[in-house]
C-alpha positions in Angstrom: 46.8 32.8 57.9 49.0 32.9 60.6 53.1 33.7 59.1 55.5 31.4 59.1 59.1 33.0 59.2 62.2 31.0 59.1 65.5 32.8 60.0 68.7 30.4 59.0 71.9 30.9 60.2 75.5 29.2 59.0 76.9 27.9 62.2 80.6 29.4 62.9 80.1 30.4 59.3 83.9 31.8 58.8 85.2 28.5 60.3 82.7 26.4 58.6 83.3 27.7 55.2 87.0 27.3 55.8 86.4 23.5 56.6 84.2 22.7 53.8 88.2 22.8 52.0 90.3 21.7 55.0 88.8 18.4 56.6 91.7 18.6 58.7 90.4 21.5 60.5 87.3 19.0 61.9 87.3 19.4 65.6 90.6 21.0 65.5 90.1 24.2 67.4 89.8 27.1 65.2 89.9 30.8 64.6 89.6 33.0 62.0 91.2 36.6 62.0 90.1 40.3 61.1 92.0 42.1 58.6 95.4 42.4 58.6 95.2 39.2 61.5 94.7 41.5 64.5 92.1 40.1 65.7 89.4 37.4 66.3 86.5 37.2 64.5 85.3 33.9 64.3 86.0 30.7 66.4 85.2 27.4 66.2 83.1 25.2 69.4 86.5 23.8 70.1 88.2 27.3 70.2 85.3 28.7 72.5 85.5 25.9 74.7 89.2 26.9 75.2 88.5 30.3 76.3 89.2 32.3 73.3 87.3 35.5 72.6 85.3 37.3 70.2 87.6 40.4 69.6 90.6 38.8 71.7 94.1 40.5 70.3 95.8 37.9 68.4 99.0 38.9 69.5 97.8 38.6 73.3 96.5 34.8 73.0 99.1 33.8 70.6 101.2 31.3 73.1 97.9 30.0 74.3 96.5 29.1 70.4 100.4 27.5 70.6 99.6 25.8 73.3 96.1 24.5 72.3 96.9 23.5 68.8 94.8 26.4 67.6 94.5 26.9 63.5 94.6 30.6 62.9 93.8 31.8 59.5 93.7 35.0 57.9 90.0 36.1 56.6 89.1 35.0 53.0 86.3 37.5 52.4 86.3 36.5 48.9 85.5 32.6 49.8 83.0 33.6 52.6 80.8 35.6 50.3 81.0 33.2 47.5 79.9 30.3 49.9 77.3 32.8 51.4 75.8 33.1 47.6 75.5 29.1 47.3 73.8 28.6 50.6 71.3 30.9 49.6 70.7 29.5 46.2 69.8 26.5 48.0 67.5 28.2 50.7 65.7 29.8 46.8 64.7 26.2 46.2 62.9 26.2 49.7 60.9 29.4 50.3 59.0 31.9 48.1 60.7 34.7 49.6 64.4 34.9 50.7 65.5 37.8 52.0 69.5 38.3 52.8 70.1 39.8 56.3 73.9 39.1 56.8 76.7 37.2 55.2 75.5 34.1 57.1 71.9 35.0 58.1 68.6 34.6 56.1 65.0 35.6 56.2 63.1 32.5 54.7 58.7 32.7 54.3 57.2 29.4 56.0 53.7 30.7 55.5 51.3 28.3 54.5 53.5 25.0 54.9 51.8 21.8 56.5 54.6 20.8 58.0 57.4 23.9 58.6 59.7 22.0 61.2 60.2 18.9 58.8 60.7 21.6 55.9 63.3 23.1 57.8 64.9 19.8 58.8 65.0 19.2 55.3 66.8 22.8 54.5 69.3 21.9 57.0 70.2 18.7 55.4 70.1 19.8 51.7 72.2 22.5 52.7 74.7 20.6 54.8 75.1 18.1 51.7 75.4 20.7 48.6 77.9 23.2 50.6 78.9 21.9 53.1 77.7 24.5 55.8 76.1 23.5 59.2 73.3 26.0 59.9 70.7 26.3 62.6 66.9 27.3 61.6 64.6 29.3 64.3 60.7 29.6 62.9 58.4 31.8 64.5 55.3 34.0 63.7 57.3 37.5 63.3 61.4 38.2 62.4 62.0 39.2 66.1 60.7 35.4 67.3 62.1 33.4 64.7 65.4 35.3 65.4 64.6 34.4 69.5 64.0 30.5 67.9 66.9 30.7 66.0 69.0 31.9 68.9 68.0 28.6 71.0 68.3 26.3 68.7 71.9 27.2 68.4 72.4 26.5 71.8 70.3 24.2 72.9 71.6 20.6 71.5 68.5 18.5 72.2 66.5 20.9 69.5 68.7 19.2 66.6 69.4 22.7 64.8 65.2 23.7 64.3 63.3 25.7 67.3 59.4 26.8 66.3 57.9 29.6 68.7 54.8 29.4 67.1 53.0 27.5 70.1 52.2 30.4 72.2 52.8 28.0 75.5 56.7 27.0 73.9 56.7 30.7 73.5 56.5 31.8 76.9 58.5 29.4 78.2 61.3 30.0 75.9 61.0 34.1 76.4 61.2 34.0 80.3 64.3 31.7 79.9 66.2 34.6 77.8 67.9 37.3 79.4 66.7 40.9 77.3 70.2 41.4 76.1 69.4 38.5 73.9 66.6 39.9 71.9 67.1 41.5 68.4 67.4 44.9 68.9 68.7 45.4 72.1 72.1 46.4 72.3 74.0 47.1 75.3 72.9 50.8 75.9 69.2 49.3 75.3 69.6 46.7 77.9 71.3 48.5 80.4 68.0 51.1 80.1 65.6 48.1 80.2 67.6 46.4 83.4 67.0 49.8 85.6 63.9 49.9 84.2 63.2 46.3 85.9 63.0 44.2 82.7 65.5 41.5 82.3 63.8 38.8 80.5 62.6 38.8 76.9 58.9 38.1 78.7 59.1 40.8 80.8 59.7 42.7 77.5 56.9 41.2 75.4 54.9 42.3 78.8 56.0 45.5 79.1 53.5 48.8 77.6 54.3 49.3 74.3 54.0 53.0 75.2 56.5 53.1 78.2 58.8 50.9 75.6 58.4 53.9 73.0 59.5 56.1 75.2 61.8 54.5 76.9 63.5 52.7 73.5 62.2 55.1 70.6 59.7 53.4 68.3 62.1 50.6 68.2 61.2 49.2 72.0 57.3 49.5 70.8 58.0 47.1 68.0 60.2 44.7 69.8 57.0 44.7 72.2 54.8 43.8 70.1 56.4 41.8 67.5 57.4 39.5 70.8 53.8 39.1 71.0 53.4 38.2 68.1 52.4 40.9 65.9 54.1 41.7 62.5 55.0 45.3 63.0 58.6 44.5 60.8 57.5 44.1 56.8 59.2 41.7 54.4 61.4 44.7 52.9 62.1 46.4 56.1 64.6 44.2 57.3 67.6 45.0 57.2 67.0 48.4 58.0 68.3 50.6 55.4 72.0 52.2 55.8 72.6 55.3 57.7 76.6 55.1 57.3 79.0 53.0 55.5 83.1 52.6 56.1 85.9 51.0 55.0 88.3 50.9 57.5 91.8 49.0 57.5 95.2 48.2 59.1 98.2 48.7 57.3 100.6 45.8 56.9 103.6 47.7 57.7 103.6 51.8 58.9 102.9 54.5 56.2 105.4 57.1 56.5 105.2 58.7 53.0 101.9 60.8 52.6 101.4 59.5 48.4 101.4 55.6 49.7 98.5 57.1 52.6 96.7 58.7 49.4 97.2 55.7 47.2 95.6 53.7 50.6 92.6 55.8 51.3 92.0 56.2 47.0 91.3 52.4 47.5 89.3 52.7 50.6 86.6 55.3 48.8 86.5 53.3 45.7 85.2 50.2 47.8 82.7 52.3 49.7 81.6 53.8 46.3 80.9 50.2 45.4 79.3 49.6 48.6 77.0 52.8 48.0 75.7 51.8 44.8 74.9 48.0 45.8 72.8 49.3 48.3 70.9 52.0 46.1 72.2 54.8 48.9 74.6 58.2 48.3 76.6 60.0 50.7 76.6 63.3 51.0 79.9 63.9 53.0 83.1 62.0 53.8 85.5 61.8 56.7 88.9 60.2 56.6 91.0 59.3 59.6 94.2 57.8 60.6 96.2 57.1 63.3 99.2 55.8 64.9 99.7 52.2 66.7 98.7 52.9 70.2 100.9 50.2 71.3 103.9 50.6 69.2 107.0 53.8 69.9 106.0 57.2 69.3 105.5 59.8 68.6 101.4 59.0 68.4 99.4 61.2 66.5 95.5 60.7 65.3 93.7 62.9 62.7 90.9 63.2 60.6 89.7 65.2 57.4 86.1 65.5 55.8 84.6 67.1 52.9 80.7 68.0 51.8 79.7 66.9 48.2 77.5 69.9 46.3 75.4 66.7 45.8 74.9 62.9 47.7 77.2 60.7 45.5 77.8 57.3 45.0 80.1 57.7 42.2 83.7 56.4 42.9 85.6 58.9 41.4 84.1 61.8 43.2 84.6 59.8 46.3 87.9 59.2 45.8 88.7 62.8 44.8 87.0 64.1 48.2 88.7 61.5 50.1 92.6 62.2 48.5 91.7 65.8 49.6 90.6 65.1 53.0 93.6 63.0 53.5 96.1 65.5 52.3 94.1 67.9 55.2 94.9 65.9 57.8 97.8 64.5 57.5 101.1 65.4 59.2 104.8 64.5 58.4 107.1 62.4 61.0 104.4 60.3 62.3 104.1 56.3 61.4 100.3 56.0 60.6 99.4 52.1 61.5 95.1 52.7 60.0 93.2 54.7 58.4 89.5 54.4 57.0 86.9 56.1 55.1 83.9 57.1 56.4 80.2 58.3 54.9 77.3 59.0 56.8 73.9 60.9 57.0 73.4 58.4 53.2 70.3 59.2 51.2 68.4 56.7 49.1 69.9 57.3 45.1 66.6 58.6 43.9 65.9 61.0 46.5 69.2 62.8 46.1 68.7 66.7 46.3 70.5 68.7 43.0 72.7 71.2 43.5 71.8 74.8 41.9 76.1 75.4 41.7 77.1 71.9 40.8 77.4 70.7 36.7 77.3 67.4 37.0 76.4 65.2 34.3 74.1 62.3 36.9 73.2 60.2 33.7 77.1 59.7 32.6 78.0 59.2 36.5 75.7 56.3 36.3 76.5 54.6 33.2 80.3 54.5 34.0 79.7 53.4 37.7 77.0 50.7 36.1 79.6 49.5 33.5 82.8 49.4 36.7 80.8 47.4 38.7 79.7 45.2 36.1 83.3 44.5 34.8 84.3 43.5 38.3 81.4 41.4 38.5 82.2 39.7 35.5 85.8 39.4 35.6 86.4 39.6 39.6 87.0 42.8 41.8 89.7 44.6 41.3 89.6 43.6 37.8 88.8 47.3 36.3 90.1 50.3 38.8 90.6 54.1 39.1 94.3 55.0 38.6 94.5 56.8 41.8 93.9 53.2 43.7 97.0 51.3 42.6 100.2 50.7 44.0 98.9 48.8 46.9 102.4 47.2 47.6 103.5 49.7 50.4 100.3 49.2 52.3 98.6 46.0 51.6 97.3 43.9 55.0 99.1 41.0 56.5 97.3 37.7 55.5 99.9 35.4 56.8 97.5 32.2 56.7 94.8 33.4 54.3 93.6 29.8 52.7 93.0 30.0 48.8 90.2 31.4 46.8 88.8 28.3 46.7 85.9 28.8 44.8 86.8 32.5 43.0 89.7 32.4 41.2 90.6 30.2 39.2 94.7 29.6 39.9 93.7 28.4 43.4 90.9 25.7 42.7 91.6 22.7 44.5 93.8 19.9 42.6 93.5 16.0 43.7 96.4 14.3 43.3 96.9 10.4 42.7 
């Protein structure tokens, strides 16, 4: 039996989930911002059609947003992942299989369906009417195609929100239409390789040896080959790919000059990565932190960075946080105004395959049973809910969120209230 895959996709999801609460945001030109509102991350059809960016500087398209009427808002991380988590509760009532690829992407299996296009005209519509979100549903016989499907039918009106590649002849005219920058897997360094190379369309890809693509692209160029053509070469539970690295980076909503508030900021930063670590089954066994002046703003500037190896992959928080307080206190320097700073881990492990240390005495089964009961109390009772003492005092360093909208759906203070 030929597969079925369906890959859904919230449409502007940041904007989207922001008017599922603001009606008045309904073809209003939009944006969303990236922490601490420097810059954009999301934008509504109205905002694109304006000419704002992806990554534009807020601060450098801020007369023309004046201008335009543009609603800027401050992300709401906490709303976006909580809508995220409904809109794939409904997608669980559709498919067998869900698998999660990104905040507003989905995996869902089609296989075996008599009709898959009116099934996924159906998901659209169920989800539209129980959150809220518009999405955009691509079907195809492997992940690589139904991302390609998915891909048109965002921008291709006429399609209504479904594309299905499975008809090889809808296929190929639909690859030799799409410029190879377009495909899944090919980022800019791969497409600039695969333009000298002579291929610029996703069909001259699909056409291309799979061994020239592996050694051109690594086994990743083979796959994209073949799975182009139609061949499963990606398994259910190999997408996503597992972690290699995993940061949490942040601007500061005013300068640190004091090295305990920089502590107190990058104690924070650890804890969330430790969090981060143990969702995804993964331990780190090193950890760099950095910081850095504005760029923009009076000197003096000054940039740094301090690391430290574990005697064992960890993925406990308050190892994390110690190794990233003492890689701090490494590099930082006095008389400089330090605008961001972030934690870093990478080289991760997978959890079970971590590799004990003949010096190190640490107790593995206690590590897990306090992380386990953390992250279950902040599950419960909200993040942030249970901490380490080392990450509090955020006051001094805590991210502009000028236009944040409420929690709508999270906390409890800032559900919505009709009035008469």
């Amino acid at each position: 039996m030929t597969p079925v895959i369906a890959l859904s996709d919230g449409n502007c999801f940041y904007v989207s989930c922001e008017r599922v609460f603001d009606p008045r945001l309904e073809g209003r030109p939009t944006v969303v911002l990236s922490s601490n509102d420097g810059n954009i991350i999301a934008r509504s059809p109205e905002a694109k059609a304006i000419g704002l960016k992806m990554g534009d500087p807020f601060f450098k398209v801020r007369a023309l947003c004046a201008r335009e009427g543009v609603a800027a808002l401050s992300s709401n991380y906490g709303l976006y992942g909580d809508m995220s988590r409904r809109v794939n509760a409904v997608y669980e009532q559709f498919a067998p299989d869900v698998v999660v690829y990104s905040i507003d992407e989905s995996f869902l299996d089609f296989t075996g369906l008599a009709d898959p296009i009116g099934h996924a005209r159906t998901l659209r519509a169920t989800v539209c009417q129980w959150t809220g979100i518009p999405t955009c549903v691509g079907l195809g016989p492997t992940k690589t195609l139904a991302k390609v499907a998915n891909h048109l039918a965002k921008r291709t009106p006429d399609l209504d929100g479904v594309c299905d590649l499975g008809d090889p002849a809808v296929r190929d005219k639909a690859l030799s239409g799409l410029p190879v920058a377009d495909v899944w897997g090919v980022g800019p360094a791969y497409a600039a390789r695969l333009v000298a190379m002579g291929v610029t369309t996703a069909a001259e890809l699909r056409d291309l040896d799979p061994r020239q693509a592996r050694l051109a692209l690594s086994v990743v160029g083979e796959r994209l080959v073949l799975e182009l053509r139609g061949q499963t070469c990606l398994s259910w539970d190999e997408i996503p790919a597992g972690r290699k690295g995993c940061a949490v980076t942040r601007s500061f909503g005013q300068p640190i000059l004091a090295l305990e508030d920089l502590l107190q900021a990058v104690a924070s930063f650890a804890s969330r990565v430790g969090e981060k670590l143990r969702r995804n089954g993964v331990a780190a066994p090193r950890l760099t932190v950095f910081m850095h002046t504005n760029p923009f703003g009076p000197g003096p500037h000054h940039s740094a960075n301090g690391a430290v190896t574990f005697l064992e992959a960890t993925a406990d928080s308050t190892e994390l946080v110690a190794g990233a307080r003492q890689a701090a206190r490494k590099a930082w320097r006095n008389g400089f105004r330090y605008s961001k700073a972030g934690v870093v881990c990478e080289g991760l492990v997978l959890a079970g395959q971590v590799q004990a240390s003949l010096l190190g005495a640490r107790d593995r089964e206690r590590s897990e049973r306090l992380m386990a009961a953390l992250d279950a109390s902040n599950r419960r009772f909200g993040r942030g809910s249970v901490v380490l003492g080392s990450t509090a005092g955020r006051s001094r360093w805590t991210q502009k969120a000028e236009w944040r909208s409420p929690r709508y759906t999270t906390r409890i203070d800032e559900v919505p209230v009709a009035r008469a």
